[in-house]
C-alpha positions in Angstrom: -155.7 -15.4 93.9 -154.8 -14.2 90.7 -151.3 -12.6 89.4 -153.5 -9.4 88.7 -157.2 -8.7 88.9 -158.5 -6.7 85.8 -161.1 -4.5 86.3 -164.1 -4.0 83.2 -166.1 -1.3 82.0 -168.7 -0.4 79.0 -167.5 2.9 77.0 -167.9 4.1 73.5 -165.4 3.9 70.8 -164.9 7.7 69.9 -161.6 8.2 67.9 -160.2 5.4 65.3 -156.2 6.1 65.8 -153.1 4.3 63.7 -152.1 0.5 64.6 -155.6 -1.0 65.6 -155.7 1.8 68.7 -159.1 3.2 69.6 -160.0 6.2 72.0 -163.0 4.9 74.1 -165.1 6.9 76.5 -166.1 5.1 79.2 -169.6 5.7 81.5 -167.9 7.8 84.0 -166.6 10.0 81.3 -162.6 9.0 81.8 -161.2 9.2 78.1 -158.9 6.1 77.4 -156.6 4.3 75.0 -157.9 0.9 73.9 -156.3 -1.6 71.9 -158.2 -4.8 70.2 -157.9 -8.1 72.2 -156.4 -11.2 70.3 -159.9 -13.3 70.1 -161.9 -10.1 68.6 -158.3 -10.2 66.0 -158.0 -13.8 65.5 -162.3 -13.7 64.4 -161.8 -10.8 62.6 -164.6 -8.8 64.7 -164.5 -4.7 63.3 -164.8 -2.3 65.8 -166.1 1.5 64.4 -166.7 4.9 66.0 -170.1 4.8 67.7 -169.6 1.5 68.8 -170.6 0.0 72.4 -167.4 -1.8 73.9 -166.7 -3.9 76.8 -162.8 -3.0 78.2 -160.3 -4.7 81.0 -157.8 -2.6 82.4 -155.4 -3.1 85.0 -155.7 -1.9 88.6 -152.3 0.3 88.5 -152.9 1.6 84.9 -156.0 3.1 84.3 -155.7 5.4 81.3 -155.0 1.9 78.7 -157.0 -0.7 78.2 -157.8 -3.8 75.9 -161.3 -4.1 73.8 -162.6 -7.7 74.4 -166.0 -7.4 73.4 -168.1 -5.3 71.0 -171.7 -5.5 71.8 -174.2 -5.6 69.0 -176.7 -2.5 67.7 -180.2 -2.4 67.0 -179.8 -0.8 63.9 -177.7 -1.6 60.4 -174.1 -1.0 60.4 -172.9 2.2 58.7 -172.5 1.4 54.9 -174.6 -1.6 55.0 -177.0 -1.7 52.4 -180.3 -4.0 52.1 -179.4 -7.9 52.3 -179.4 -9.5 48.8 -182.0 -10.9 47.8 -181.8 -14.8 45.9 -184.0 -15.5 43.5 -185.9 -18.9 43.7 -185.2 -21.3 40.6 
């Protein structure tokens, strides 16, 4: 058995706060702080408000948690114009 189990849930990203913090909603509507997990760091993955996140927290602490996975839209990202376009030579 593990030292500690962590337990997951899907939320939204609602609030961008200082020092790579995010507020995150989660489906049952508990408000939480969030911080980015090392790998989503380390591959320089950008989380923004609207965004569909993934979050473990701990058992005994349930109003942090820690961002490991952003899941991907439909749609263009905000700001993200047409793709370029290369012209054949």
């Amino acid at each position: 058995m593990a030292k500690e189990e962590l337990v997951e849930f899907e939320g939204q990203i609602t609030e961008l706060l200082p020092e790579g913090r995010f507020r995150v909603r989660l489906e049952n509507d508990h408000e939480i702080l969030a911080y980015t997990a090392g790998r989503m760091k380390k591959n320089r993955i950008r989380s923004m408000v609207g965004d569909k996140v993934t979050v473990e927290m701990s058992p005994y602490d349930f109003d942090r948690g820690r961002i490991t996975y952003r899941h991907r839209d439909t749609g263009p990202r905000v700001g993200a114009g047409p793709p370029p376009v290369y012209r054949k030579r």
